[in-house]
C-alpha positions, -999 to 999 in steps of 0.1 A, spaced: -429 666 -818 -463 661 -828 -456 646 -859 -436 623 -838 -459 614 -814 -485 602 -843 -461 581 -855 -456 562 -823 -491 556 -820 -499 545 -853 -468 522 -852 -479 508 -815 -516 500 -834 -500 488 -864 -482 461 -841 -512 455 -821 -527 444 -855 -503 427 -868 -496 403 -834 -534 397 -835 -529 384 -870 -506 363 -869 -523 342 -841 -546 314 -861 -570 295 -847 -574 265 -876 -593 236 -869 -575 203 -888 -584 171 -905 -584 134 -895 -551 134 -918 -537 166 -897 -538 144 -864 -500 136 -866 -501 174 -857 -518 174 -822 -496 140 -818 -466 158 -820 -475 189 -807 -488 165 -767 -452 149 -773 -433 183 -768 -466 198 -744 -467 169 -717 -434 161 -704 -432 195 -692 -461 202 -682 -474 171 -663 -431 168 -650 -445 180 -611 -480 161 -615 -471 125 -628 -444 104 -631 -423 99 -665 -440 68 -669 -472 76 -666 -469 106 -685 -456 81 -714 -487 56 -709 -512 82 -714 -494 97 -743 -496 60 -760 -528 58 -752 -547 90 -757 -527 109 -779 -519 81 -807 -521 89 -842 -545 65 -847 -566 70 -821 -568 104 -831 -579 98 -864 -604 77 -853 -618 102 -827 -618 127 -857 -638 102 -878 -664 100 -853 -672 138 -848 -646 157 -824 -632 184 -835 -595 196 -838 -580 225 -837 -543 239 -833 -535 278 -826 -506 295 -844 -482 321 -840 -464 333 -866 -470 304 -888 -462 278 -860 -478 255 -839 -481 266 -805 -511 241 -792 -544 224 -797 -579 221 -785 -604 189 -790 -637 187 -786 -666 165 -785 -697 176 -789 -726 166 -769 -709 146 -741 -720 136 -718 -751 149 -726 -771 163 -754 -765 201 -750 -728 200 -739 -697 209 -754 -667 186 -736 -634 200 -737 -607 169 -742 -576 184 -748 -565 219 -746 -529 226 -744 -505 254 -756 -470 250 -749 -454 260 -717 -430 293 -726 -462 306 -745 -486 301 -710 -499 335 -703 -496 348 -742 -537 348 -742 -531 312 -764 -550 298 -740 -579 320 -739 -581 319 -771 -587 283 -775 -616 285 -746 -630 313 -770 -628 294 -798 -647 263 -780 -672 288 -762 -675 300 -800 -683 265 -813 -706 258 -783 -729 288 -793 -731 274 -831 -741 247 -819 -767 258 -794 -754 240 -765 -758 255 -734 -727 239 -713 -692 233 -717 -671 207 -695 -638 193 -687 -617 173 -666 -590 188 -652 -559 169 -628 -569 183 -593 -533 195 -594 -528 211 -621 -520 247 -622 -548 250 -652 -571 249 -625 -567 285 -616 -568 293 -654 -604 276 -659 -615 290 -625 -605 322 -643 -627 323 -672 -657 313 -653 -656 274 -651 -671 261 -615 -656 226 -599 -685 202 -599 -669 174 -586 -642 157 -579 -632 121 -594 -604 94 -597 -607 72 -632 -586 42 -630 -567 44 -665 -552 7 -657 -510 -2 -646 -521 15 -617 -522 47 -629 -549 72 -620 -565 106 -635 -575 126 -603 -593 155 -615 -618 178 -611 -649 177 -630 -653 215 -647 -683 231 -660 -690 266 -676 -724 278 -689 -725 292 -722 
């Protein structure tokens, strides 16, 4: 029984391990951007379906998450990364580094598909940005989340306090109504 028993927890670690290993945290190239492309074409429609209408949903894909954009964003200093399980994309985090201020880590994008919300993808992009913030030295980290969004509660969560609230005309009459997010470091 014993014997037993020992094997159970050693097998239970073993898989602990081995699910913590599998989850990759790899931050990609200009030439990778095709990647987070792809990866805010299967992301958004779901998760912006209760938020914003198909068409607008659409619009901002053309317009923020373009390959080309992308790649040009890349070439000017954010940072990419995507998180994997098991050798798959799962979802992506960009960053720009001191915006809007000297000192301040801005969070642009961070996504993780919708079956894997509440699989600690999530957290582990914020870690990884909180991790970059501190190699960097910056003190703050920001974000703009839609004010009705259920990421709200997942930012509130890990420590980020509303600052403000604002609406950003994005043009065809569309607007971002978000909050304005801000975690110290």
């Amino acid at each position: 029984m014993m014997m037993q028993r020992n094997r159970y927890i050693l097998l239970t670690a073993s898989s602990t391990l081995l699910n913590r290993i599998m989850i990759q945290i790899k931050q990609i190239s200009k030439d990778e951007a095709f990647i987070i492309n792809q990866l805010a074409r299967e992301i958004w429609p779901e998760a912006f379906k209760e938020i914003l209408s198909p068409e607008q949903i659409e619009y901002m894909l053309d317009w923020m998450y373009d390959v080309n954009t992308l790649e040009d964003q890349a070439r000017i200093g954010h940072l990419f990364f995507i998180v994997t399980k098991d050798g798959i994309p799962e979802g992506f985090l960009g960053l720009e580094p001191n915006y809007p201020d000297a000192g301040t880590l801005r969070i642009h994008k961070l996504y993780v598909k919708p079956n894997k919300h509440n699989s600690g993808l999530g957290k582990a992009l914020l870690v990884k940005a909180e991790e970059i913030a501190n190699r960097l030295e910056f003190d703050t980290i920001n974000l703009n989340v839609n004010r009705f969004n259920k990421a709200v509660g997942f930012y509130k969560h890990l420590g980020f306090k509303t600052v403000k609230e604002e609406d950003i005309d994005i043009g065809r009459g569309y607007l971002m109504e978000d909050f304005v997010m801000v975690k110290k470091c």
